[in-house]
N, C-alpha and C positions, 0 to 999 in steps of 0.2 A: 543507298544501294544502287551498282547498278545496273542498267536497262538491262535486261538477258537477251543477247543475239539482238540486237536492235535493226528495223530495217532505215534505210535513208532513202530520202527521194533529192534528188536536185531538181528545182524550177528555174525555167531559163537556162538547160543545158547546152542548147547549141547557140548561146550568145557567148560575147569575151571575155567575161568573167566566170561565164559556166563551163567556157573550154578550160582558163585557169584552175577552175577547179577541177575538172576532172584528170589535166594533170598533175595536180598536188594528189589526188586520190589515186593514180598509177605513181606516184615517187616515195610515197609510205612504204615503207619495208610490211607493215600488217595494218591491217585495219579490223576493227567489232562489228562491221556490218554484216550482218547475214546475206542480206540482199541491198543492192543501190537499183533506183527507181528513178530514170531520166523523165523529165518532164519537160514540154514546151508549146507552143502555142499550135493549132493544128495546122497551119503552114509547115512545121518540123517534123509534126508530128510520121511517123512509119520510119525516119532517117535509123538508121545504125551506128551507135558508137563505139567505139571500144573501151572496154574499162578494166584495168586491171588483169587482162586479155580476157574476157568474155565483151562478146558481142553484145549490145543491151537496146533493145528496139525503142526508140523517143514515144512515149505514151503523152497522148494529146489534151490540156490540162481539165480536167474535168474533176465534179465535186467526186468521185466515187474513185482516182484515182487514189485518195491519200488515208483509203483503207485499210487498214495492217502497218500504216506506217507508223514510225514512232519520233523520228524527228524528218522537217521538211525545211529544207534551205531553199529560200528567196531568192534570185540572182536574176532580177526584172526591174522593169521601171515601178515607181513609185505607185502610179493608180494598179498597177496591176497587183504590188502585196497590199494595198488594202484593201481589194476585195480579195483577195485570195487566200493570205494568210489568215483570216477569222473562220475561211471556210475549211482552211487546214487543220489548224487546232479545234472546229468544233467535230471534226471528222476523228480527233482523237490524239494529232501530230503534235509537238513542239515545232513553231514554227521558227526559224534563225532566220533573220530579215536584214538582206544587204542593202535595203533602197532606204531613202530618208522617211518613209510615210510614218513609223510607230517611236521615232528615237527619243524625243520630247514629250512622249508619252508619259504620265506620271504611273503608268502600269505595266509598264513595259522597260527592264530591265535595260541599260546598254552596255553594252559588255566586252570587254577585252580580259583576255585569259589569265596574263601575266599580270595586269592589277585589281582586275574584281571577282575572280572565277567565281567567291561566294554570292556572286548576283544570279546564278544560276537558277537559281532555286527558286525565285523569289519571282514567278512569272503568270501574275492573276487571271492574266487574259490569254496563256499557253503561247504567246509570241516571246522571243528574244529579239533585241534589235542587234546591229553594229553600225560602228560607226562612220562616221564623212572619212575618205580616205586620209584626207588632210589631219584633221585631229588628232588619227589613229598612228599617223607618224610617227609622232613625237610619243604619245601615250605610254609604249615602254622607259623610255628614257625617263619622262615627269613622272609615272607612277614608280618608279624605282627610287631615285631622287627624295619624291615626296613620303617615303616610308621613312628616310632615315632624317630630314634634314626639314620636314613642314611647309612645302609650299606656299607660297603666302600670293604671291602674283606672277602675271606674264605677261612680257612683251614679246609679240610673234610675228616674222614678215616670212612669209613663204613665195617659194618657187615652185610653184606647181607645172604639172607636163603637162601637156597638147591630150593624153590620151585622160588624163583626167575627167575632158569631156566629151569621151568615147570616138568611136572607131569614127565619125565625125570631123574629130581633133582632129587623131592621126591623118588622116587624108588632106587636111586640111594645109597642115604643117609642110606633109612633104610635095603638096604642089605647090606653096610657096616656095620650098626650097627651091625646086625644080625650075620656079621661075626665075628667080634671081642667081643661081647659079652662075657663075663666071661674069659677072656684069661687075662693072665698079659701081656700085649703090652706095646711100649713106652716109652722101657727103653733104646734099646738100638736101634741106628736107623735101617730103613728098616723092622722092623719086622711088622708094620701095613700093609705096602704093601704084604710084605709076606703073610698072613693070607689072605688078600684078594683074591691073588691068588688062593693059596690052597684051599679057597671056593667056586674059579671061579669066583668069583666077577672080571669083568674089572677093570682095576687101568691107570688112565692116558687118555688122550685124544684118542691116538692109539689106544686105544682098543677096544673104545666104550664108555668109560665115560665122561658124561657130564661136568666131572672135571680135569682140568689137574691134579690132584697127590690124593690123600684119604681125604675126608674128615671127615670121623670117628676119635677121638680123635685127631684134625687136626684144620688148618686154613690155608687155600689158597689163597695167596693175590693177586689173580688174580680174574678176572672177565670179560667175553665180549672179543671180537677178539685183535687181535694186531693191534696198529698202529704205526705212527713214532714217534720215539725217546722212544722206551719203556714202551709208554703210554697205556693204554686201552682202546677199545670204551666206556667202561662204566663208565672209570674217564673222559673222556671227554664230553659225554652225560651232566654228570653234571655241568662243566663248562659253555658247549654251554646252554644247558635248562635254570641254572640259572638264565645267564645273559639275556635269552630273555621274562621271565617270570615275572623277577622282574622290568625289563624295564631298565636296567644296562648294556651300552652293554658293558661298557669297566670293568667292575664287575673283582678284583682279584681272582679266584679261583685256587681254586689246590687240587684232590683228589686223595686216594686210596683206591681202593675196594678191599675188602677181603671178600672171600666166609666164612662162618661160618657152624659147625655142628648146624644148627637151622633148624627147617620144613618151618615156614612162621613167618614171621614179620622181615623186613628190623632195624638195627639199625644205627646210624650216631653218630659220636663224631665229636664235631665243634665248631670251632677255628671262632669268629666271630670280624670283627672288623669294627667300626661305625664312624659317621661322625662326632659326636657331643657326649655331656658326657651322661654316662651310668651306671649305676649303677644294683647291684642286685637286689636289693628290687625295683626299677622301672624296669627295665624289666620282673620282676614276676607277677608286677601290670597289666603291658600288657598282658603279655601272659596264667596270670588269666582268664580275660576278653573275651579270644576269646572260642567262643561256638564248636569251634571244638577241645580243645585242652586240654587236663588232665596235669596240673601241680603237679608233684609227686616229691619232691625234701627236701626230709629231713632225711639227712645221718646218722645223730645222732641217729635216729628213723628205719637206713636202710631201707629206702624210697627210691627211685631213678625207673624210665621207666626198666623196661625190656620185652624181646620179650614174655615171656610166660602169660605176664599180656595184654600185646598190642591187644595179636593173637585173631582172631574174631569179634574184634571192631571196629569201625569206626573211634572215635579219635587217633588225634597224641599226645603220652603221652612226656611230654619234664620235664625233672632234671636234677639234678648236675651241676645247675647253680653258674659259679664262675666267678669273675674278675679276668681276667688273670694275674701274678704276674710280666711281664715282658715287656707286652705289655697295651700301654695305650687305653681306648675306647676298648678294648675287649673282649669280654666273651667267657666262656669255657662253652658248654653244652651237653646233651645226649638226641635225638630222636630215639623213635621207632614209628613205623607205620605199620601195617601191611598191605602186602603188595599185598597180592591179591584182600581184598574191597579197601582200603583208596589210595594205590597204581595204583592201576589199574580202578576195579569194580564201586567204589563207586566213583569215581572224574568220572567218564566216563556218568553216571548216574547223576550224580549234575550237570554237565554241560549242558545235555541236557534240568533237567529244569528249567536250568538259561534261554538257547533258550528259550523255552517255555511261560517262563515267559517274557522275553525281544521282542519276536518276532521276 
């Protein structure tokens, strides 16, 4: 059944994901909210927003804010929803949590709309998580996929943005650019970094940049902290998410994340392989089919997803659909998604009203 007049709060309103949400929340034709409830750290707190044209005063996060509410979305850093979201749901809220802290939780739902709404329900501890932007890219495409065709493994290299690692990144990016603008760089090594320096721009983790090494006329195939054996949290993130998303827990995965010169919109190349036969032209028919998902895939015509067509939108755009030539039951394909609504914003805002609608 569900929620009657439900109210919403946003946490982390006047941050970059909370302003994407609020305008995904002015670009709805309707919304079930009776009331939306801004919330953010008392630095924001008395700011004015606008939502849906009514002006909405930032209330300063406290435990007595998240009374009367019925669901309360996350959009902070990690330590902040785990103290925060147990004190939301103990206050009565379903909390929907954008930050990594609950996703591995074995009680805590992770959820995307198009492949597991019925994880809704199922939320012992009143949080719902979402997921790494990364993961979530692809998500439509392999949860669609995997309903007709059995998932079996994945090979994943991703092209992840600069804003990936927040507004951070983006500054980051475009003072590189800025420095190496019109220079002839790149011919012979070290000179990108050079330039940086000599513009002051930080170069490398040590210094201050959110990137180990330059990402202007670059690709860093890193991403996310170390862990063992060489791996990264954020190729692991995708393995772990996968497998608990798509309800696979023993799911073959294996990624590498490579930072890209892009602002926003995540891309993926992926190596897929299925349980049962698979064809092109049936997997197109499916992934035609799904309402969130742009099928752009015709080379001959230089058709194919890229970040600058993805960036702003909501759908996951998926091309360069091929039968693998070596592997059988596999396909070869290319997502983008961008990565601050469809990644973060917008699954964080669909989930709630799926709640809503589920009760």
């Amino acid at each position: 059944m569900a929620i009657d007049k439900p109210v919403l709060a946003l946490v982390g309103a006047t941050g970059a994901v909370g302003t994407t949400m609020i305008n995904i929340l002015d670009s709805r034709e309707s919304v079930p909210w009776s009331e939306i409830r801004l919330i953010a750290s008392a630095r924001s707190a008395g700011k004015v927003l606008r939502v849906r044209g009514e002006d909405i005063t930032v209330l300063e996060l406290k435990p007595e804010v998240f009374d009367g509410v019925d669901i309360a979305m996350f959009d902070v850093p990690d330590e902040v929803s785990a103290e925060w979201a147990p004190i939301a749901a103990s206050r009565g809220a379903i909390a929907v949590d954008n930050s990594g802290a609950f996703r591995m939780d074995p009680d805590v739902p992770l959820v995307v709309p198009e492949v597991n709404p019925e994880k809704v329900t199922d939320r012992p501890k009143g949080i719902i998580s979402n997921p790494n932007c990364t993961t979530l890219s692809m998500m439509a495409a392999m949860g669609a996929l995997h309903r007709e065709f059995d998932l079996q493994a994945l090979v994943v290299a991703s092209y992840q943005a600069a804003s990936g690692a927040g507004q951070p990144g983006v500054d980051q990016l475009y003072a590189e650019i800025a420095a190496v603008a019109g220079k002839d760089l790149g011919v012979t090594g070290g000179d990108v970094a050079a330039a940086l320096t000599a513009a002051g721009v930080p170069v490398g983790s040590d210094a201050g940049s959110p990137f180990p090494a330059p990402l202007a006329l670059n690709v860093v195939p890193w991403a996310g902290s170390v862990k063992e054996d060489g791996w990264s949290s954020e190729e692991l993130k995708v393995r772990n998410e996968a497998r608990k998303i798509l309800g696979i827990p023993e799911l073959k995965v294996s990624a590498t994340c490579v930072r890209v010169p892009v602002v926003t919109t995540h891309a993926l190349s992926v190596h897929a392989t299925f349980g049962r036969e698979v064809t092109v032209d049936a997997a197109r028919k499916v992934l035609a089919a799904q309402p969130s998902i742009v099928l752009r895939d015709d080379p001959e015509k230089g058709e194919w997803p890229t970040p600058s067509e993805a960036v702003g939108g909501d759908p996951t755009w998926v091309g360069r659909i091929r039968q693998a030539l070596d592997f059988p039951n596999t396909l070869e394909l290319f997502v983008c998604g961008d990565n601050l609504r469809k990644g973060a914003a917008l699954n964080t805002y669909e989930v709630a009203e799926t709640v809503a609608a589920a009760g």
